[in-house]
ROMIBA-602884 format. One record per residue (C-alpha): x, y, z; residue in one letter. Coordinates in steps of 0.001 Angstrom, whole numbers, padded with zeros to 6 digits, always signed. Example, Ala and Ser with C-alpha at 12.3 -4.5 7.8 and 13.67 -1.06 7.14 Angstrom:
+012300-004500+007800A +013670-001060+007140S 
//
This chain:
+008136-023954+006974X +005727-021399+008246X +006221-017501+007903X +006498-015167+010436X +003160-013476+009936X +003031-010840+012769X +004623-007835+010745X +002451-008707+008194X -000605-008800+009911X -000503-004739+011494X -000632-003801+007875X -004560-005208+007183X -007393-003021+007429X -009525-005784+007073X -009546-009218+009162X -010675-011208+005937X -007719-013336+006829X -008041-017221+007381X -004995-019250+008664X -002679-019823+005970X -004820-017747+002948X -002009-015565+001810X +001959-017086+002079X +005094-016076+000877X +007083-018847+001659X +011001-019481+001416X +011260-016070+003557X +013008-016278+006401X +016018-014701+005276X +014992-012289+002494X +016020-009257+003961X +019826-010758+003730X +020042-013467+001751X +022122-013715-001657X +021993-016462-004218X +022712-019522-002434X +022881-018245+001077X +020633-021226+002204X +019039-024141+000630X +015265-025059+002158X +012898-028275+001763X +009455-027242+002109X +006709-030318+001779X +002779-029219+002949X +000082-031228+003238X -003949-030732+003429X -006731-033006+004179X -010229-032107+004461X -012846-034272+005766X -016411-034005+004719X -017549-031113+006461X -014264-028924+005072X -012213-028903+008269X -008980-029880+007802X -005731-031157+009207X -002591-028668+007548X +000995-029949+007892X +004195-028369+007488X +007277-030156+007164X +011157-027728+006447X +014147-028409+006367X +016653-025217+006056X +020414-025263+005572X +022195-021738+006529X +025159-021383+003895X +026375-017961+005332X +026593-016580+008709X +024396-013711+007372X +021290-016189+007447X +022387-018001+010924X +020447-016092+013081X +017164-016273+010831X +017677-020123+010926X +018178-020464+014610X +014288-020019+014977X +011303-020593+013309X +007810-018681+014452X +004063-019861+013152X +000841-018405+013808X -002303-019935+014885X -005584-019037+014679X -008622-019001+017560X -009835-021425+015575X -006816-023702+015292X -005133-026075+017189X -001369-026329+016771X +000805-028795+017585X +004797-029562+017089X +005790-033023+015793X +009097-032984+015077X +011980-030086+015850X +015526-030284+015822X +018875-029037+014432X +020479-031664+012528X +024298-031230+012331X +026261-031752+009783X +027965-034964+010724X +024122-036060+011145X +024098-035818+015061X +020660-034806+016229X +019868-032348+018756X +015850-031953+020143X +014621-029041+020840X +012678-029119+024040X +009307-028430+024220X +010005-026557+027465X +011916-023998+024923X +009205-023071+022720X +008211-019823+023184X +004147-018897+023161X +002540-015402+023097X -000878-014856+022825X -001937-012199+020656X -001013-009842+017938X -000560-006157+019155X -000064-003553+016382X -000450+000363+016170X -003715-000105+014543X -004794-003591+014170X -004742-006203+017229X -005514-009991+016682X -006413-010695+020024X -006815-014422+019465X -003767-015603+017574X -000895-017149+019512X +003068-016855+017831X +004708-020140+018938X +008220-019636+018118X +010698-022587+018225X +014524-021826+018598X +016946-024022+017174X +020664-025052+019478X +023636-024714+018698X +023243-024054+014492X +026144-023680+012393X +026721-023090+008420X +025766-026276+006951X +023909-027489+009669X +020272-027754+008994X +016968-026879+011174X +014010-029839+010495X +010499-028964+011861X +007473-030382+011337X +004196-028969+012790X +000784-029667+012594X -002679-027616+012379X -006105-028624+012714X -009074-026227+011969X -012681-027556+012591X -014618-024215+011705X -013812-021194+009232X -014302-017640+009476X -015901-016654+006626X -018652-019126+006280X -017715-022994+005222X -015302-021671+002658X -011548-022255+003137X -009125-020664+000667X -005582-020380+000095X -002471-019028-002420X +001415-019578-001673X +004259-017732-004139X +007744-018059-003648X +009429-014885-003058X +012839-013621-004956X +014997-014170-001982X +018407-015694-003391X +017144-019122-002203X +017210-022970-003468X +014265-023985-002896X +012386-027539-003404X +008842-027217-002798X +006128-029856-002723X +002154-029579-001631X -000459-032060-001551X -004201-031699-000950X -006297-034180-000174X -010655-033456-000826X -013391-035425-000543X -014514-035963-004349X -017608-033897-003555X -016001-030826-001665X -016121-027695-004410X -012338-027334-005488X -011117-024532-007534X -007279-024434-007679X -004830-022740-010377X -000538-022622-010548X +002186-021233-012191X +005855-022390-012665X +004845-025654-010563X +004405-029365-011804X +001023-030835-011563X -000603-034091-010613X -004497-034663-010088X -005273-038349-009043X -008722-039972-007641X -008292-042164-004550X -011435-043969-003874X -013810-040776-002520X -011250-038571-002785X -009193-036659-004928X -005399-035711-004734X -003862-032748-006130X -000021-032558-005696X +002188-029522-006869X +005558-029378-006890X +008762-027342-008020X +012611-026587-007415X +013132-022944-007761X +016272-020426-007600X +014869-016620-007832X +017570-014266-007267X +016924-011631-005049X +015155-008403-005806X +016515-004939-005551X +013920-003130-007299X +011465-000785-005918X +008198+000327-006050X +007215-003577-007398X +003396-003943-008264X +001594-007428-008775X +004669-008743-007634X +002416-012226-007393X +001629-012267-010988X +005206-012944-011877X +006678-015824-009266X +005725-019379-009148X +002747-019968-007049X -000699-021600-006859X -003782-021679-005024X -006870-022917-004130X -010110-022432-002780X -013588-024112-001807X -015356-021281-002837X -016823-021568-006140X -016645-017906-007204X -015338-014579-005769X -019303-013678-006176X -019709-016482-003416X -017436-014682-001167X -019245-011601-001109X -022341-013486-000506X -020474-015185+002711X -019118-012048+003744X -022701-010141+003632X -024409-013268+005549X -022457-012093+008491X -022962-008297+008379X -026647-007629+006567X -028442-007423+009471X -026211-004831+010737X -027521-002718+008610X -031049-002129+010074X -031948+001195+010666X -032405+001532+014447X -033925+004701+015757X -030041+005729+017341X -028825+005517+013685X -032033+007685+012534X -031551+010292+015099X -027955+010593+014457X -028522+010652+010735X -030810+013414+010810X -028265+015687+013432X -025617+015002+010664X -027366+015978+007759X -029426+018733+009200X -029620+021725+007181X -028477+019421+003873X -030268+019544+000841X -030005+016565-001439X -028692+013140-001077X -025141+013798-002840X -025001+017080+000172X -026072+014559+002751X -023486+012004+001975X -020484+014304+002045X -021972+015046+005810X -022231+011708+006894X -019094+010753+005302X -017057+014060+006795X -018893+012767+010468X -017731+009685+010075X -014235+010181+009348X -014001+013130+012032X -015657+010960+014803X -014373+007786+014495X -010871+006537+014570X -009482+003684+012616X -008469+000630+015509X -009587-002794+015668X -009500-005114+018260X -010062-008298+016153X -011405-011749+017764X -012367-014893+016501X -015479-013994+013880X -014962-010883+014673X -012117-010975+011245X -014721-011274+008956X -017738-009663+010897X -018136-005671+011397X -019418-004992+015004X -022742-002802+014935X -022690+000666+014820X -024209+001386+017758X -020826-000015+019106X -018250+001646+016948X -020249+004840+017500X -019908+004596+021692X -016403+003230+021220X -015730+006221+018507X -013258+003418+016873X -013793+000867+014595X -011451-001536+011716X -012439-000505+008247X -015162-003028+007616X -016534-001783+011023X -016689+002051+009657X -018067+000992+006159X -021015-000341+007959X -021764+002244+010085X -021502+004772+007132X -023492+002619+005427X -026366+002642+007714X -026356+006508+008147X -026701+006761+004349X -029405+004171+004755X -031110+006005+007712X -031317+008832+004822X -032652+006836+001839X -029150+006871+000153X -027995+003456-001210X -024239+002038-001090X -022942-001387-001273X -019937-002632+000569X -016525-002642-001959X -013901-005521-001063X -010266-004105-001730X -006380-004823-001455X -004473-001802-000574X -001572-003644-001176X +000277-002995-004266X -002019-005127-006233X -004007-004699-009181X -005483-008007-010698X -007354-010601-008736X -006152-014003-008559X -007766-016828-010822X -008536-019160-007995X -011380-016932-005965X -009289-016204-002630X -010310-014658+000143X -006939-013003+000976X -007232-010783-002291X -008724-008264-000242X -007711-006955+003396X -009708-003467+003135X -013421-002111+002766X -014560+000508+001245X -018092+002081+000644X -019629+002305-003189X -022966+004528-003965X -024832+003373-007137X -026721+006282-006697X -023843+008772-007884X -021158+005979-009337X -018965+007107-006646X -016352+005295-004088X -015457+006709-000924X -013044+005533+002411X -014208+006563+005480X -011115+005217+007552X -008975+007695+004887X -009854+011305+006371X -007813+013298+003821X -010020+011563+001101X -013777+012431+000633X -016625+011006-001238X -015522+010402-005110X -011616+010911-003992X -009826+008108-003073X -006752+007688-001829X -004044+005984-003912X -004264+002746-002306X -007715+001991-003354X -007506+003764-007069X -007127+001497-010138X -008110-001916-008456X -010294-004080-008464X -013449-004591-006060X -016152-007279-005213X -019064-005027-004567X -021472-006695-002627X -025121-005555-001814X -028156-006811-000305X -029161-008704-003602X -025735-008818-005671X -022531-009427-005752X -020166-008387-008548X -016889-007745-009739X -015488-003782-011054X -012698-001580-010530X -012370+001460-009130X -011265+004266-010976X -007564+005273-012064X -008651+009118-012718X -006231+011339-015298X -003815+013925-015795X -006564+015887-015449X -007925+014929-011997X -004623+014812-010585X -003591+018381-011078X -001130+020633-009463X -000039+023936-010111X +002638+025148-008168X +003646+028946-008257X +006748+030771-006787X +008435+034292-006731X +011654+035192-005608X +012502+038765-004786X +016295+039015-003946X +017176+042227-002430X +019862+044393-002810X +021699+042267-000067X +021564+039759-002055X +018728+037789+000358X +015635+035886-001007X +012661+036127+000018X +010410+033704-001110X +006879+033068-001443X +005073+029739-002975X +001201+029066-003315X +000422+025307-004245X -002788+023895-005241X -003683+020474-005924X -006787+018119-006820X -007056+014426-006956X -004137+012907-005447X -002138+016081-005376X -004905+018020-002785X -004557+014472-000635X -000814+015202-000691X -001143+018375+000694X -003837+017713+003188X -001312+015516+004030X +001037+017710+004797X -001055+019917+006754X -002093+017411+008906X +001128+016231+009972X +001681+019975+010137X -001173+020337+012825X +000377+017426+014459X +004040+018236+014914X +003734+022010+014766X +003892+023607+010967X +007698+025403+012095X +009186+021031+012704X +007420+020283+009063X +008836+023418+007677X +012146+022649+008564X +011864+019313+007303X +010699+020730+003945X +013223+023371+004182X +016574+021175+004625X +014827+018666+001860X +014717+021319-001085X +017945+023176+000575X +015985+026237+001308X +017582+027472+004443X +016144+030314+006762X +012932+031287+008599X +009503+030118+006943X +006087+031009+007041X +002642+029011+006140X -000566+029453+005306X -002968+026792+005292X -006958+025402+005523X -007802+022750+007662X -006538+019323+006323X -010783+018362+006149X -011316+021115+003922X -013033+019449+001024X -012386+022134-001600X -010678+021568-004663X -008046+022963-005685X -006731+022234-002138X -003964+025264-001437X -001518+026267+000658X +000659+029376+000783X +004419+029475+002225X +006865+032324+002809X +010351+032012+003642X +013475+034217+003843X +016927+032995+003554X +019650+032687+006141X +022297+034087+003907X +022807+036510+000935X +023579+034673-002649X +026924+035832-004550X +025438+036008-008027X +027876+037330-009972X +030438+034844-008053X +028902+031519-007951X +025443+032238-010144X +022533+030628-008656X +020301+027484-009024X +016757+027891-008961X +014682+026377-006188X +011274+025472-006920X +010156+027387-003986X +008911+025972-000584X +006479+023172-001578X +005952+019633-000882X +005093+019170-004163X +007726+020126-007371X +008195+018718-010734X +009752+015067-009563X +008696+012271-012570X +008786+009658-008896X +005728+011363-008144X +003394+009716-010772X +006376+006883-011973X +008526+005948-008960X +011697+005460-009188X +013438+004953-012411X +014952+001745-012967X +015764+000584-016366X +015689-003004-017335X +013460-004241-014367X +011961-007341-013677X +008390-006557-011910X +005875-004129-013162X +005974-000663-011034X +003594+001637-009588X +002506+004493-011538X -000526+006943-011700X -001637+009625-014240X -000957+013006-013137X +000101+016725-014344X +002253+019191-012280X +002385+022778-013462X +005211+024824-011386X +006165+028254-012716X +008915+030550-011024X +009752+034070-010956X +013263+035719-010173X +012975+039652-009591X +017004+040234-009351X +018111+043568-007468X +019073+046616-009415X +022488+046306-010751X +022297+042592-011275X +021393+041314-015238X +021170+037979-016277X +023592+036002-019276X +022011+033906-021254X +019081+031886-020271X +019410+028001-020847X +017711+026392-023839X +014535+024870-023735X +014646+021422-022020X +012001+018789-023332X +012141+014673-022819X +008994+012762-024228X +008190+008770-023962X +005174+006640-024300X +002659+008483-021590X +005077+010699-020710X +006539+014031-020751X +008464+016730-019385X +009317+020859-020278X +010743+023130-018909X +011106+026621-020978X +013185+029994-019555X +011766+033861-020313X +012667+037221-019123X +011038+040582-018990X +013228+043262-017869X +014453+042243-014189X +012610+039519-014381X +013216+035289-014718X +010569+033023-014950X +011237+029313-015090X +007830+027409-016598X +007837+024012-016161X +005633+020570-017147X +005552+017385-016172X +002491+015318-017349X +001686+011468-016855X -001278+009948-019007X -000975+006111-017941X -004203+004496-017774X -003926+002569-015039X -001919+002082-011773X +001184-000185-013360X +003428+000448-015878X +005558-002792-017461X +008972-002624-017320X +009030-001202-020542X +007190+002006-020087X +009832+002414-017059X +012534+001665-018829X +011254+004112-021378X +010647+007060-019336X +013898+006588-017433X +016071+006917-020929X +014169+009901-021697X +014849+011346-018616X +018906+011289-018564X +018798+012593-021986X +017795+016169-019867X +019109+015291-016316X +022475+017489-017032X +020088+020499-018389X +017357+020482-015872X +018736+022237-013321X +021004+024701-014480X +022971+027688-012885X +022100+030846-013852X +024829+033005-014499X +024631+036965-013782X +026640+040122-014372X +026270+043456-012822X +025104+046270-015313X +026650+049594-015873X +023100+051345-015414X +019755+050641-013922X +017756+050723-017373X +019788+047817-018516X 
//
């Protein structure tokens, strides 16, 4: 069995990739598949020779049990590497009464190359192999057969397989076969293990029958850490990864007298090296675009800058080395910082190479990380993705391993301030100012720049019909590269039609913003009793809103004070008045300490929040006075 990799592939930043490094296997269905939709028989097989290449071999058998998995089953599609050869043994649909029907290798489908929006594997082939005349209870047998003489990232191979929650039975076996001499670092969960010498080698076999239900949850982090899988790896040490991966792109970082020049136009007029990075960081994110065109060695190795800058486009590890000689040109040290932008936040035990498809840039000098394929971020801000997990940080002289940092309530601020006049017509006009820092500014630089792109009136509207705020809007707003902190923007609106107050009362809107006081903002959403750790992040979100009601119009009672609490968590929302005046004050605050919460903590915060849900939102209620001074 062999996944179909090419979705997965447009995602990576980074083309640290080798053949087969990173599988979810027992897949093909997921997206429909129940408990016992399908039954599948997956047996692998490695042997390395001497000199680490290695033969890989795939044998699956897959029984459809629904007509919902039928057309998943009908055909099965592998990926090869440039530096693979590929070859089909064995394909055919076996029926149920045991008949056997070939598939022709006339009908096996090739295309060469991976296109995506942003990353392009120009050198992998999809061979997909359709399956005749499959019915329920039929099953599809294929075996296929890889051979890969050289790696990309030096002589190390590596590679981890889990077993996704798809509703599946599933019988899985691997064996690997080593030379007794070959480095071999391997480690499992939820499988059986065997380890036996033959002669000059060494055979490890795993093996396992599994049933995971399928997964509804959302918003799943280290999903890894929690299904059966294993892994292995002839790398000794993550440390020797980084050492492999700098072998191939140290000498890029001379300084050449183009990357001098350059350097010194960017950072003219700077004083200081802290000054001088932000310019070379804002130049590189404004003057290069993230693309890659990735081919053969090219995964693993960053093409110089003197190409990136006359192609003014680059993959991430191409733009981290560029940056990095700028900074160099200017005396300024940084170190290359492996990531996964994926929703992962521990490292594997076996050292793999697929725990990282992203590069970032690290300065010693000023304990600082920065992304310079993420424009909305600067140097010291990261975007989500990258916050909370861990790095290999790799320099001329040193590898090791940290983490970048999580940030608090604190650094992830907003404050979000609204006032409503409604006129004697009844109409509101509105006006909101929000300002953010940390991962509330990226949010609204965010916004802005789709705003730029699509025109701000098609990303007010959006807004608009989103927080049911209906009418003709107005923004203000800095360039989304404005580095300032608090980040703000200002929005006006007026409504399309006059409220009936004393009628139907009136619920408050938290005026035109694209950020409000939603706990999915820093916990996702609430699920209680999950299975799978969620994302979460440490934030605080102050929004405060005036009503000025028209003459004539007085307000009943204001609702109570509304206040849910849990472990790293809470919420408040408090009602005054002054005269004609409402003003809703609000709180929702988020101290987690890193980028999951278990279960637990979810489970936790969700409670807390439906002992308020019926009193957050309340409708004011209104009578009209007898006399203005009321």
């Amino acid at each position: 069995m062999q996944i179909d990799s090419s979705k997965r592939i447009t995602r990576l930043r980074i083309a640290l990739r080798v053949a087969r490094s990173s599988i979810w296997f027992s897949i093909f269905f997921a997206a429909t598949a129940n408990a016992q939709t399908y039954r599948q028989m997956v047996s692998t097989e490695y042997v390395f020779a001497a000199d680490r290449s290695f033969t890989y071999t795939v044998h699956s058998e897959t029984t459809p049990l629904t007509q919902s998995v039928l057309q998943g089953a009908s055909q099965l599609r592998y990926s090869v590497n440039g530096n693979q050869t590929f070859e089909v043994v064995e394909a055919y649909t076996r029926k149920s009464d045991g008949q056997q029907i070939a598939v022709s290798p006339s009908e096996i489908v090739s295309q060469d190359g991976v296109v995506g929006p942003l990353l392009s594997y120009a050198d992998i082939k999809i061979r997909q192999i359709p399956f005749k005349n499959v019915a329920i209870g039929d099953t599809v047998v294929a075996t296929v057969r890889y051979t890969e003489q050289h790696h990309y990232l030096g002589d190390g191979f590596s590679a981890s397989f889990a077993l996704r929650p798809s509703g599946a039975d599933v019988m899985y076996e691997m064996t690997v076969r080593r030379p007794t001499a070959m480095p071999f670092v391997h480690a499992a969960q939820q499988f059986n293990y065997e380890e036996t010498p033959a002669g000059e080698m060494v055979v490890h076999h795993w093996s396992g029958h599994f049933q995971i239900p399928q997964s509804t949850e959302q918003n799943v982090a280290d999903l890894a850490s929690r299904l059966p899988r294993l892994s292995f790896s002839t790398f000794a040490s993550y440390e020797e990864i980084g050492r492999a991966f700098s072998a191939g792109a140290a000498q890029l970082l001379n300084v050449t007298p183009a990357i001098a020049s350059l350097a010194d136009d960017i950072t003219g007029g700077k004083v200081g090296h802290r000054e001088q990075a932000e310019a070379i960081f804002d130049w590189v994110t404004g003057n290069i675009h993230y693309l890659a065109l990735v081919i053969g060695v090219g995964r693993v190795v960053p093409n110089p800058p003197e190409t990136v800058i006359a192609n003014r486009y680059g993959d991430c590890k191409d733009v981290a080395t560029l940056m990095r000689a700028l900074l160099a040109a200017k005396g300024i040290a940084s170190e290359y910082a492996l990531i996964n932008t994926n929703p992962v936040y521990q490292l594997e035990e076996t050292p793999h190479v697929g725990s990282f498809n992203h590069v970032i840039v690290y300065l010693p000098e000023f304990n600082l990380y920065a992304d310079p394929t993420a424009s909305v971020s600067f140097v010291g801000r990261l975007p989500r993705a990258d916050r909370g997990k861990p790095v290999l940080r790799v320099a001329k002289d040193q590898v090791m391993q940290a983490k970048t940092p999580i940030g608090t309530a604190g650094d992830n601020f907003a404050r979000v301030s609204s006032r409503l006049r409604i006129g004697a017509d009844e109409i509101v006009h509105g006006e909101t100012t929000v300002e953010g820092s940390g991962e509330f500014a990226q949010v609204l630089r965010r916004f802005v720049a789709q705003s730029e792109g699509k025109s701000a009136q098609v990303a007010l509207d959006a807004l608009g019909k989103q927080l049911d705020i209906i009418g003709e809007y107005g923004l203000e707003m800095p360039p989304a590269t404005s580095r300032a902190e608090p980040y703000s923007i200002k929005t006006k609106w007026t409504a399309d039609k006059p409220l009936e107050l004393v009628a139907k009362g009136m619920r408050v809107p938290p005026g035109l913003t694209p950020i409000t006081t939603n706990v999915s903002y820093l916990f996702g959403q609430l699920t209680r009793n999950r299975v799978y750790s969620a994302l979460c992040q440490p934030g605080r979100v102050v929004q405060e809103v005036s009503i000025e009601l028209p003459d004539g119009i007085l307000s009943k009672d204001l609702p109570k004070r509304v206040h849910a609490s849990a472990a790293s968590f809470e919420f408040t929302r408090e009602w005054s008045r002054r005269k004609r005046t409402i003003v809703e004050h609000s709180e929702l605050r988020s101290t987690v300490a890193s980028g999951t919460c278990s279960p637990e903590t979810i489970t936790a915060v969700a409670n807390a929040v439906d002992e308020i849900r019926n009193s957050v939102a309340p409708t004011l209620r209104f009578a009209r006075s007898s006399g203005k001074n009321e």
